[in-house]
C-alpha positions as CSV (number, residue, x, y, z in Angstrom):
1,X,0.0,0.0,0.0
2,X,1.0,3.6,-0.4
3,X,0.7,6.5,1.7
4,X,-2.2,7.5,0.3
5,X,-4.3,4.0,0.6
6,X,-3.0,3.4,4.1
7,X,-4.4,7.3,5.0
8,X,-7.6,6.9,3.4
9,X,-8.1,3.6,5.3
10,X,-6.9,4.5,8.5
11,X,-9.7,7.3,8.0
12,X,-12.6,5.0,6.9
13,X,-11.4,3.1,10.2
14,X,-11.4,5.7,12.5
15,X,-15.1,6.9,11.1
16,X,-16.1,2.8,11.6
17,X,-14.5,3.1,15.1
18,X,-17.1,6.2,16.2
19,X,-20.1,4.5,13.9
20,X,-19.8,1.6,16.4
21,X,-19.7,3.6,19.4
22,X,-16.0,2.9,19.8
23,X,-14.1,5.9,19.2
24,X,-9.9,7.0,19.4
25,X,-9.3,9.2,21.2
26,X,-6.9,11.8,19.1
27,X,-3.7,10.3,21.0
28,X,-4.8,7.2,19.8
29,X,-5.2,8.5,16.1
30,X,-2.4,10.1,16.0
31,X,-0.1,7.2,17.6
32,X,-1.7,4.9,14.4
33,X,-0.7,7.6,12.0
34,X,2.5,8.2,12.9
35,X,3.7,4.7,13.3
36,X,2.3,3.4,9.8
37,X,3.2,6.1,7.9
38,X,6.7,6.3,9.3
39,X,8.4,4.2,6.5
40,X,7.2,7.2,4.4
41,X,8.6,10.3,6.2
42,X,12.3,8.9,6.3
43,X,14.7,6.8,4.2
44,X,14.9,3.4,5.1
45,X,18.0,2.3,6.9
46,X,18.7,-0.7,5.1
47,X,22.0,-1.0,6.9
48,X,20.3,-1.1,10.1
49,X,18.0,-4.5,10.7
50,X,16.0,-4.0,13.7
51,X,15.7,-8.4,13.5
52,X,19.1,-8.3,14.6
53,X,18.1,-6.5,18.2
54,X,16.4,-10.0,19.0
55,X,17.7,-13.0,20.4
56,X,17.8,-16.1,18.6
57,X,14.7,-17.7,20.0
58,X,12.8,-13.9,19.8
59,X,13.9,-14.2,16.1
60,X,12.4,-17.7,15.4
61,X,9.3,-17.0,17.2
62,X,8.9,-13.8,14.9
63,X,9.4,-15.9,11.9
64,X,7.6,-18.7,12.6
65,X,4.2,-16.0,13.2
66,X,5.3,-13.7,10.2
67,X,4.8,-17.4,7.8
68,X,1.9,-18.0,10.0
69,X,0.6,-14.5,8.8
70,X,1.3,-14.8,5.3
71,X,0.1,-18.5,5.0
72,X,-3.0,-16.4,6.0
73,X,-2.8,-13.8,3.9
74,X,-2.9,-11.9,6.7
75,X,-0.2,-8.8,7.7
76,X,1.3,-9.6,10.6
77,X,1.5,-6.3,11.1
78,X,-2.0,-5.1,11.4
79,X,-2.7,-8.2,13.2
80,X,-0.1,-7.4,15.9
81,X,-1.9,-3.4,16.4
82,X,-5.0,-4.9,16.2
83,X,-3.8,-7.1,19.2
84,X,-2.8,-3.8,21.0
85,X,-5.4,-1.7,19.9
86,X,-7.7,-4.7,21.7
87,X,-5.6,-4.8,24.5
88,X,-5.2,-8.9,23.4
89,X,-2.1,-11.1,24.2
90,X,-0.3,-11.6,21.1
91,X,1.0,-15.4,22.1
92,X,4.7,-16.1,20.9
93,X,5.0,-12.4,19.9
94,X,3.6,-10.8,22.8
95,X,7.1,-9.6,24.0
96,X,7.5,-7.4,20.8
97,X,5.0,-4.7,22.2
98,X,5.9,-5.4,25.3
99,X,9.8,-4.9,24.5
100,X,10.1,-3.2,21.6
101,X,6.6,-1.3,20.5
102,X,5.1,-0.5,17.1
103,X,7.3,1.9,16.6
104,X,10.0,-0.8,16.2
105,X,7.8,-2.9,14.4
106,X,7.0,-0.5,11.6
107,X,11.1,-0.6,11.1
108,X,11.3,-4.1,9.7
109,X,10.8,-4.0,6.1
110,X,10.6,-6.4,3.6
111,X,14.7,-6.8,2.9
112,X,15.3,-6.6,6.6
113,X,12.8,-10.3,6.9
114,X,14.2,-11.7,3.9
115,X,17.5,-11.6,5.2
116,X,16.3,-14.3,8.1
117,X,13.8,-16.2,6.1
118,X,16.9,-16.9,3.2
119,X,18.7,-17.9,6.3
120,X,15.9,-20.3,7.4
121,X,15.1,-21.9,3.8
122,X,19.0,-22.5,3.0
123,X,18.5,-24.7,6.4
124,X,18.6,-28.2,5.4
125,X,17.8,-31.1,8.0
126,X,19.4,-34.4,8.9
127,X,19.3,-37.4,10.1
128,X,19.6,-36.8,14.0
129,X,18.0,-33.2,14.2
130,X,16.0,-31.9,17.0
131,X,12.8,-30.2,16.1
132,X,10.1,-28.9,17.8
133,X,7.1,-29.2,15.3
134,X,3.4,-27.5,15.6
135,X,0.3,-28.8,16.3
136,X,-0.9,-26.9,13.2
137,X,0.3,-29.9,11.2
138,X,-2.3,-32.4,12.2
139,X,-4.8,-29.8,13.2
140,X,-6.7,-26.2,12.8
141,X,-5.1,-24.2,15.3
142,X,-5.3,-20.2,16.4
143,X,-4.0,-18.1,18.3
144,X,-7.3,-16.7,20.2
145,X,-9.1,-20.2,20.1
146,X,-10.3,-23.6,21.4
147,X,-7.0,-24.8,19.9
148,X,-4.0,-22.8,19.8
149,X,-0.3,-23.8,18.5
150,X,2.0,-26.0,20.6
151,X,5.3,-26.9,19.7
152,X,6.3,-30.6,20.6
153,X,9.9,-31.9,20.5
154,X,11.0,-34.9,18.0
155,X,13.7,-36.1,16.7
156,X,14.3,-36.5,12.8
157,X,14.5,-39.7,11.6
158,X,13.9,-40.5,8.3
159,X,13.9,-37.7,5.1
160,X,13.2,-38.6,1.6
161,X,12.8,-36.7,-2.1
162,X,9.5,-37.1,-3.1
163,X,8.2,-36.7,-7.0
164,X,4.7,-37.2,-7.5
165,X,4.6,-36.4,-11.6
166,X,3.6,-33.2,-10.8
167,X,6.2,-31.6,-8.5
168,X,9.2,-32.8,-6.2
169,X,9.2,-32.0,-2.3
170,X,11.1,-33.2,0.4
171,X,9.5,-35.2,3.1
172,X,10.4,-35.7,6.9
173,X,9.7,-38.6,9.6
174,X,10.0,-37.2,13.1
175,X,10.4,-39.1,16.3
176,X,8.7,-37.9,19.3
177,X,9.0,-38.3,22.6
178,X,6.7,-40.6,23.5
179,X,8.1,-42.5,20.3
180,X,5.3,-42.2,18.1
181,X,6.7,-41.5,14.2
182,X,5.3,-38.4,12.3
183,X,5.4,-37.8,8.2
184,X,5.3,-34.2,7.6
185,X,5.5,-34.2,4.0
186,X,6.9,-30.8,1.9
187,X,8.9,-29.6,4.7
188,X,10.7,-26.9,3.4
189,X,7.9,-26.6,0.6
190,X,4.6,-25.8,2.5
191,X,5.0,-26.5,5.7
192,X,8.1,-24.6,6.8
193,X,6.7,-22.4,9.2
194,X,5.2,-25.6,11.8
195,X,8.6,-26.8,12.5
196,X,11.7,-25.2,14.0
197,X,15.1,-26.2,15.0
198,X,15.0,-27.1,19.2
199,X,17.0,-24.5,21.2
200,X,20.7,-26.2,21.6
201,X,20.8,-27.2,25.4
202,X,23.7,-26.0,26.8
């Protein structure tokens, strides 16, 4: 979106806002505003990667909601100030308002994610790996819901090519704990974003 679109629908907002007898304040207008419209009133630092203020683990659990977003065809950003603008826990990625705010958030542009998510795709797994893998990959999980992800550690044990006439994907067996075996077929394909390398235990 431009500056233009992203004005004239933070506008129609605010006027849906006081139609449903919940209006911003001015503060609260202006705060919105300013932080969205940032990227357009200076030159992006592209030098600068405000990913690389976050630890490893606040990193992942960034990436892992920003795929979870886009899988969505959601924007992770307006779904995190919605979050604050409802006063709602944002799960994994609470600790970004908390820590950070939106004014950090609105830094991270485009180059700045891709950076991490080349990072994560040139990843390649092995025999032996630790993994914590969603729940999302055997069912429909939310964030604000009756089922909401969970990450459960395994242990990789099996990985195969896989060509069905059509297209080629990799596939993945995983070991949990309890030693039940799980196939999560097109690993790095589709379903990148429900697994994640297991914090190294020190």
């Amino acid at each position: 979106m431009n500056q233009a679109e992203i004005e004239t629908a933070l506008k129609t907002a605010f006027f849906e806002c006081e139609k449903a007898f919940c209006p911003l304040n001015d503060r609260q207008k202006e705060i919105i505003l300013q932080t969205l419209l940032a990227p357009f009133s200076r030159p992006c630092d592209l030098l600068e990667n405000p990913l690389d203020q976050l630890t490893s683990e606040q990193r992942q659990a960034l990436l892992t909601f920003i795929q979870s977003q886009q899988e969505q065809n959601l924007s992770w950003k307006i779904t995190l100030l919605n979050d604050w603008l409802n006063n709602q826990d944002s799960g994994a990625v609470q600790f970004i308002r908390d820590e950070y705010g939106m004014v950090w958030i609105n830094q991270i542009q485009p180059v700045h994610l891709e950076k991490f998510l080349a990072q994560e795709r040139q990843k390649r797994l092995q025999i032996g790996d630790r993994l914590e893998v969603c729940n999302g990959l055997w069912e429909w999980v939310q964030e604000e819901g009756p089922c909401f992800p969970e990450w459960f550690p395994c242990v990789v044990v099996g990985l195969s090519q896989v060509d069905d006439g059509e297209s080629t994907y990799t596939s993945c067996v995983v070991r949990f704990e309890t030693g039940t075996e799980f196939e999560i077929q097109g690993v790095y394909e589709w379903n990148q974003s429900y697994w994640r390398f297991a914090p190294s235990v020190s």
